[in-house]
N, C-alpha and C positions, 0 to 999 in steps of 0.2 A: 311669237313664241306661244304655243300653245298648254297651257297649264292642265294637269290632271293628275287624281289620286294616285300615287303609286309613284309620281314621275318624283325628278332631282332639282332640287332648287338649292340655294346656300342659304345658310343661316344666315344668324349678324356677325356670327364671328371668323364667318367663311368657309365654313368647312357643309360637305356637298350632305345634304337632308332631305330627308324622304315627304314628299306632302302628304297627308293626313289627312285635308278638309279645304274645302276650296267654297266661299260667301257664295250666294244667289246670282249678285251683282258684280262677280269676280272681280271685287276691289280689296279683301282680305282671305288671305291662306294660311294653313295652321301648316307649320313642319316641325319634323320628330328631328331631332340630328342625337345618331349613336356615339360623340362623343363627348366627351366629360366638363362640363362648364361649371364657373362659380356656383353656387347659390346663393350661397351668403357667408358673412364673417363672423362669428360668435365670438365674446369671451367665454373662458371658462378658469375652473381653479385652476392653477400650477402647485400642484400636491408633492412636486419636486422640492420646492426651497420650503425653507420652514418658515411657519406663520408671522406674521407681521400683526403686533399686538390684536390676534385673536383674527384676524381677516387672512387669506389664504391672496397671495398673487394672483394677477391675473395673466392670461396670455389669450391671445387670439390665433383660432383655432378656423380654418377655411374649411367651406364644405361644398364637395361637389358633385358632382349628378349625372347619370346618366341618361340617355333618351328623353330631354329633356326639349317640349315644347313650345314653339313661338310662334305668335300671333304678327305676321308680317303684311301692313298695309303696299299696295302696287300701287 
């Protein structure tokens, strides 16, 4: 299988990604994938319920991302 910029490889999460950047020593490649993955989990307030002596709720709030990049050892 021959690797190069522009061509199809998968991500980690499977889904078919664009390569970007290909190491010296083609043992690591960077790919784009256009669709939407975690990033991370935040709390944030829940300004819904009313305060709890003086501290507001929390809830966890997902955030995710587009054309997001990964560094994939071969």
């Amino acid at each position: 299988m021959e690797l190069k910029v522009g061509g199809i490889f998968k991500c980690p999460e499977g889904h078919n990604a664009t390569i970007v950047w290909i190491s010296e020593d083609k043992k690591v490649i960077a790919v784009r994938c256009s669709q939407k993955h975690l990033k991370k989990v935040v709390k944030v307030a829940d300004n819904t319920k009313p305060a709890m002596s003086g501290h507001y709720p929390r809830k966890e709030r997902k955030i995710y991302v587009e054309n997001m990049v990964f560094l994939i050892e071969i």
